[in-house]
C-alpha positions in Angstrom: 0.0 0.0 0.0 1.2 3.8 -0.8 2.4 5.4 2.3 0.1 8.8 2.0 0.3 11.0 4.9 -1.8 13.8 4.1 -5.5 14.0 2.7 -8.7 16.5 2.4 -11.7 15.3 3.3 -15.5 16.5 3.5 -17.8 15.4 6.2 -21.9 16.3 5.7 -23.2 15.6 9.5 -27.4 14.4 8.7 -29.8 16.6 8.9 -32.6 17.2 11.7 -35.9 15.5 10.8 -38.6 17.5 10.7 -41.6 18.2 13.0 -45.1 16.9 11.9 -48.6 18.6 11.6 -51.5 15.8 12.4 -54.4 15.4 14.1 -56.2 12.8 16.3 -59.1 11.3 13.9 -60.9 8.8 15.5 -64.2 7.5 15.9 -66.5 8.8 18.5 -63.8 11.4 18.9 -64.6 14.8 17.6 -62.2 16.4 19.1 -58.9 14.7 19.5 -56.5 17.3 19.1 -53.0 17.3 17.7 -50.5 14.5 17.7 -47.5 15.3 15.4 -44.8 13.9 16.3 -40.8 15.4 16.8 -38.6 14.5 14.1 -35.3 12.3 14.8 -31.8 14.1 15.5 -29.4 13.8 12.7 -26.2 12.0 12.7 -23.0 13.2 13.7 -19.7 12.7 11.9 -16.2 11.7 14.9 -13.1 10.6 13.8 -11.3 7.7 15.9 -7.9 6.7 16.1 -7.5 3.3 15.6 -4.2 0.4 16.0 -2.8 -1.2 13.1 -3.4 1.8 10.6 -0.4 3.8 9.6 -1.2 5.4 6.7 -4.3 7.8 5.3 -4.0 5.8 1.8 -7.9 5.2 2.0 -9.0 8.5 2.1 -7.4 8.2 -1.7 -10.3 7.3 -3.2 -12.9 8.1 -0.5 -13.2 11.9 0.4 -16.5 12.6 1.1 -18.2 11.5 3.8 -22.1 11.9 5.0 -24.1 11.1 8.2 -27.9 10.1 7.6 -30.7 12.1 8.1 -32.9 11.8 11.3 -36.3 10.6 10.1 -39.6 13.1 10.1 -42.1 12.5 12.8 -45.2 11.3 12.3 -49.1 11.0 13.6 -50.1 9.7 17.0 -47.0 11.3 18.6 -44.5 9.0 17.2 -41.1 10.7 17.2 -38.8 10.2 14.5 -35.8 7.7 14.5 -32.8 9.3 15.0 -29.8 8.6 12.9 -26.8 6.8 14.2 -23.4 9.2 13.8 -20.7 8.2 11.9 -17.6 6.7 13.0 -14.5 7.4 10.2 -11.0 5.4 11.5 -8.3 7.0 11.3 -4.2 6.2 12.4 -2.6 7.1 15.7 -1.1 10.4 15.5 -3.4 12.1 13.0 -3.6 15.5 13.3 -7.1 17.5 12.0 -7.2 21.3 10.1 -9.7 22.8 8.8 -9.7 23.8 5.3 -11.3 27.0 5.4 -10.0 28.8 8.8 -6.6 26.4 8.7 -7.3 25.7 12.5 -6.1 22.9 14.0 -9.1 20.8 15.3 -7.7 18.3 17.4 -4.5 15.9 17.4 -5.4 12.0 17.9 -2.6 10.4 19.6 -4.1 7.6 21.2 -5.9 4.7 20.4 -9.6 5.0 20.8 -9.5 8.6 21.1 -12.4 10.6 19.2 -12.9 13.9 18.2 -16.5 15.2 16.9 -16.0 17.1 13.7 -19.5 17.5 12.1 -22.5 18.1 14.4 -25.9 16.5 13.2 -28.8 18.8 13.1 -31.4 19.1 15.5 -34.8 17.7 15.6 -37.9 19.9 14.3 -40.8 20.3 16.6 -44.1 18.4 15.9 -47.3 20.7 16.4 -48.4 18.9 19.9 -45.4 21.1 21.2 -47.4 24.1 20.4 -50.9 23.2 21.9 -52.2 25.5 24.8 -55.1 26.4 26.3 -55.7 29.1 23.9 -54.6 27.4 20.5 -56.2 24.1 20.9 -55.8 23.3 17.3 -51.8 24.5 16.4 -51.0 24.0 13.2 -47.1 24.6 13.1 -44.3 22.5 13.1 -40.7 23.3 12.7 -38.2 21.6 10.4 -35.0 20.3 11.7 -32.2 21.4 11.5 -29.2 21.2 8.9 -26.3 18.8 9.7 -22.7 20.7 10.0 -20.8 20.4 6.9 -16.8 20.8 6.7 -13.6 20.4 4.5 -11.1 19.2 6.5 -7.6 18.5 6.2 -5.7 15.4 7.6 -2.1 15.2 8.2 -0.1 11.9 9.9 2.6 12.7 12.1 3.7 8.9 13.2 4.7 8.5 16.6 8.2 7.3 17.2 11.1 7.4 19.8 13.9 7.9 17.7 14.1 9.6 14.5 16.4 8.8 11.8 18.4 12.2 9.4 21.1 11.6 6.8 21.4 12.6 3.3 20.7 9.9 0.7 22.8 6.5 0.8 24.3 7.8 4.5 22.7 4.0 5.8 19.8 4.5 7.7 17.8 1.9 5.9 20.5 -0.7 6.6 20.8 0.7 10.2 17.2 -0.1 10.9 17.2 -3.2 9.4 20.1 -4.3 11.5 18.1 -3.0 14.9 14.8 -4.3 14.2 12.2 -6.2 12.3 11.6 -3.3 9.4 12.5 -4.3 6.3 12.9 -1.2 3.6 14.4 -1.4 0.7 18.5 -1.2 0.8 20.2 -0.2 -2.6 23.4 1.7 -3.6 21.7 4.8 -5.5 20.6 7.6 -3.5 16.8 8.2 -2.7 16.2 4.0 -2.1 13.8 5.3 1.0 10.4 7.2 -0.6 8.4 7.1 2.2 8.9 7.2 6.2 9.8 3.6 7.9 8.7 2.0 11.3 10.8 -0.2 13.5 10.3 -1.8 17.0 13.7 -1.8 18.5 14.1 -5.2 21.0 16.9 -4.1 24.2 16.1 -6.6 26.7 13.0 -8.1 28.6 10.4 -5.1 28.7 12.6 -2.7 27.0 11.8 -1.1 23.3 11.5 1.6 21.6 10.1 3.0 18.5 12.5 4.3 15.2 11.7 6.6 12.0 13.5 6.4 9.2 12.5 9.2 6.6 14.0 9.8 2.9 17.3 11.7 2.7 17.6 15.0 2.3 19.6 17.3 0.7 21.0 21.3 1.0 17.9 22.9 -0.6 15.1 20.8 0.8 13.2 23.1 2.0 13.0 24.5 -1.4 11.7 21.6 -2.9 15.2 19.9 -4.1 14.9 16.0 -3.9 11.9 14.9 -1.8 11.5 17.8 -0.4 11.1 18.5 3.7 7.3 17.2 3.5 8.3 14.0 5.6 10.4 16.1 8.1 7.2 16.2 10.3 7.6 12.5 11.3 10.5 13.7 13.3 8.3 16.3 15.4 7.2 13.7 18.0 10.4 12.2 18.4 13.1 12.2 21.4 16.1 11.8 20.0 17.2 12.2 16.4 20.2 10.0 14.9 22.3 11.8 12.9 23.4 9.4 10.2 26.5 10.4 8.2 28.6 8.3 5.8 32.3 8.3 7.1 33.7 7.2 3.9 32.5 8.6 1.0 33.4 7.4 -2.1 33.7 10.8 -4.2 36.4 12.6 -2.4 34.7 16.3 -3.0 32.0 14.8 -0.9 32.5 16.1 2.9 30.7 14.5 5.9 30.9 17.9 8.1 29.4 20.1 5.2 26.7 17.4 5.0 25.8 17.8 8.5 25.6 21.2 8.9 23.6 21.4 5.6 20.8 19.1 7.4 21.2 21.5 10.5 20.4 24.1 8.2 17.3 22.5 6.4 16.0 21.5 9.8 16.4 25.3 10.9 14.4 26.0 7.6 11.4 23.8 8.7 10.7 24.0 12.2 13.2 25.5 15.4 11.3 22.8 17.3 12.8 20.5 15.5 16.2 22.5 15.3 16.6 22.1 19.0 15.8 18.9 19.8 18.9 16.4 21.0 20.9 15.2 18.3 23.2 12.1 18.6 26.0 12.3 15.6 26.8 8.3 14.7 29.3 7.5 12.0 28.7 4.9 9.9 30.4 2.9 7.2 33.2 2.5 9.2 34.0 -1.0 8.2 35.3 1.4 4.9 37.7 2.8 6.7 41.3 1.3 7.3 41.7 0.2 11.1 45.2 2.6 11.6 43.2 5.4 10.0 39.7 5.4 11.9 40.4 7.7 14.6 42.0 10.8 12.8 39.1 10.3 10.5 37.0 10.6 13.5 38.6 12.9 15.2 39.1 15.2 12.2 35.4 15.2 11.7 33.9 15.7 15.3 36.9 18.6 15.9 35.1 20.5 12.5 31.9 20.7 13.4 32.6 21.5 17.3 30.4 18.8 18.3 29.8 18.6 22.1 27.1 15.7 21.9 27.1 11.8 22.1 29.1 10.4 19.1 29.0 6.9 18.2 31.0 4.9 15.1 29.3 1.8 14.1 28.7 -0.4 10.7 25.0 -0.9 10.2 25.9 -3.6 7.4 27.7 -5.4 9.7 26.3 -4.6 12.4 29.3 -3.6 14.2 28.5 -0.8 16.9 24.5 -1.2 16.8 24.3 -3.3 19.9 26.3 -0.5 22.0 24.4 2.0 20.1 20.9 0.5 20.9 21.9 0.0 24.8 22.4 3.9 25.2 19.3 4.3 23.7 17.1 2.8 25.6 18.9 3.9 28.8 18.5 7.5 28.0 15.3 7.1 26.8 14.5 5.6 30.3 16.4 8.4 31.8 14.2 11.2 30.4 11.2 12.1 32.0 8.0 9.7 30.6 5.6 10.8 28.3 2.2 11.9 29.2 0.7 8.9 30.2 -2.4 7.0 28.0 -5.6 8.5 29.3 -8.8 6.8 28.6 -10.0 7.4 25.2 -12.0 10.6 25.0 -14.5 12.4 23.3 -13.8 15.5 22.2 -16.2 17.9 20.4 -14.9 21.0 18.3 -18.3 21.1 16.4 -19.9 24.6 16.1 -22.0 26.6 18.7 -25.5 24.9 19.3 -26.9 27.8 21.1 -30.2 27.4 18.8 -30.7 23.5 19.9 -34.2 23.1 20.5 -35.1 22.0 23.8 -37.2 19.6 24.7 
């Protein structure tokens, strides 16, 4: 399936039914007054988070979405069925704008969690609501309500512990292949990763954590060289980025410290949120690099770019480094303070003001 991680979509939340005008007839009963009956309450339109999706690929074909209609009321006081609201499923970490006012609506980050996004209209009055003891015969009803309508805008910010940056070919495909179950494809031309990667990191009995791995990028990302900076917001919900670089190049004009700080730039460029989160620099290819010569390569490298955080050398082919590497990890991971915990799922409603609901 196509990894899409942003989608518009309409929702159309039912309409009200409307009220009805009737009258008692029956025999031996001259006078039986009115008996119209309420119409039903529209349906309403929530999105849910839900496990085991991780991409918006079927809002592709399906865009429009639409509650049913609450049903009119009828004679003898019989109130209309109401419609049953809509339930669209969406991934973890789905994030909801809307089109017109570019508002964000709500952020799903849990599974189970809903968030109202269309009201359903309101149920029109039958004309027994209006009897008193000076209009005996009422012959009004009120129609119900229309449903809320809305173009929205989805956008998938997956949820990860460590996020994965390097230009093309720097090895963070065969790094996450070599620390967990993902498999992505690993080739020697640049650009092998299209879309963002998922991997469940085993270190110990009870100890994981979650990695990105996005496409390269390149100086000028964030004008729309390569594949752009649109996958950069995979990274936003992260803890720690990796900082992949290729120690051994095999074009010598190619230089791993201008690389870097041409990422740190593009990063800069997109979000200072991003810019300042902790960076770990790891070296990799290393296995390229003759034993005698390793650490004035290293050293040569770190000393350039002034680097005062952790740096780690490994070989993600061979897997030389990665077990060291995925240990300190983990135990920083468990060092920081824990997320938020998992609350219960909730409901949230960001549908408009209902001031003009009719009360029963």
């Amino acid at each position: 399936m196509k990894f899409v991680d942003e989608a518009p979509i309409k929702v159309e939340a039912g309409d009200g039914g409307n009220g009805c005008v009737s009258f008692r007839r029956e025999k031996f009963i001259p006078y039986g007054g009115p008996d119209g009956g309420d119409g039903g309450d529209g349906g309403s339109i929530y999105l849910i988070a839900r496990e085991g999706l991780n991409t918006l690929a079927d809002f592709r074909h399906t865009r429009r979405f639409r509650a049913e209609r609450g049903e009119n009321g009828q004679s003898s006081n019989c109130t209309g069925r109401g419609a049953s609201d809509l339930y669209i499923p969406v991934p973890v970490g789905t994030v909801i704008h809307d089109e017109d006012t570019q508002e964000q609506l709500g952020d799903l980050t849990v599974a189970g969690q809903t968030l109202k996004v269309a009201q359903g209209g309101f149920h029109g009055l039958g004309n027994v609501r209006f009897k008193s003891s000076v209009n005996r015969a009422p012959r009004q009803c009120t129609p119900g309500s229309p449903g809320e309508k809305r173009d929205l805008r989805l956008e998938l910010k997956l949820l990860a512990d460590v996020g994965l940056l390097g230009m093309p070919n720097a090895g963070k495909s065969t790094l996450i292949r070599a620390i967990s179950a993902a498999r992505p494809k690993v080739a020697d031309y640049p650009f092998t990763t299209l879309h963002p990667n998922l991997g469940v990191v085993y270190a110990g009995m009870q100890r994981s954590f979650v990695v990105a791995d996005i496409p390269g990028l390149i100086e000028g990302a964030a004008e729309g060289a390569g594949l752009g900076i649109q996958f950069l917001r995979h990274l936003l919900r992260t803890r720690i980025l990796l900082h992949l670089v290729d120690a051994a190049p095999l074009d010598p004009n190619i230089d791993p410290v201008q690389e870097v700080q041409a990422i740190a730039a593009e990063l800069a460029k997109f979000s200072p949120e991003l810019a300042a989160k902790e960076r770990w620099l790891v070296l990799n290819k290393i296995d390229l690099i003759p034993a005698d010569l390793r650490a004035e390569v290293y050293a040569d490298i770190v000393q350039r770019l002034a680097w005062q955080g952790p740096v780690f050398y490994i070989s993600a082919i061979k897997a030389e480094g990665t077990p060291t590497l995925v240990q300190k990890i983990m135990t920083h991971l468990e060092s920081l303070a824990p997320r938020p915990p998992e609350e219960e799922p909730q409901t949230t409603d960001i549908a408009a003001d209902t001031d003009d609901r009719q009360i029963d």
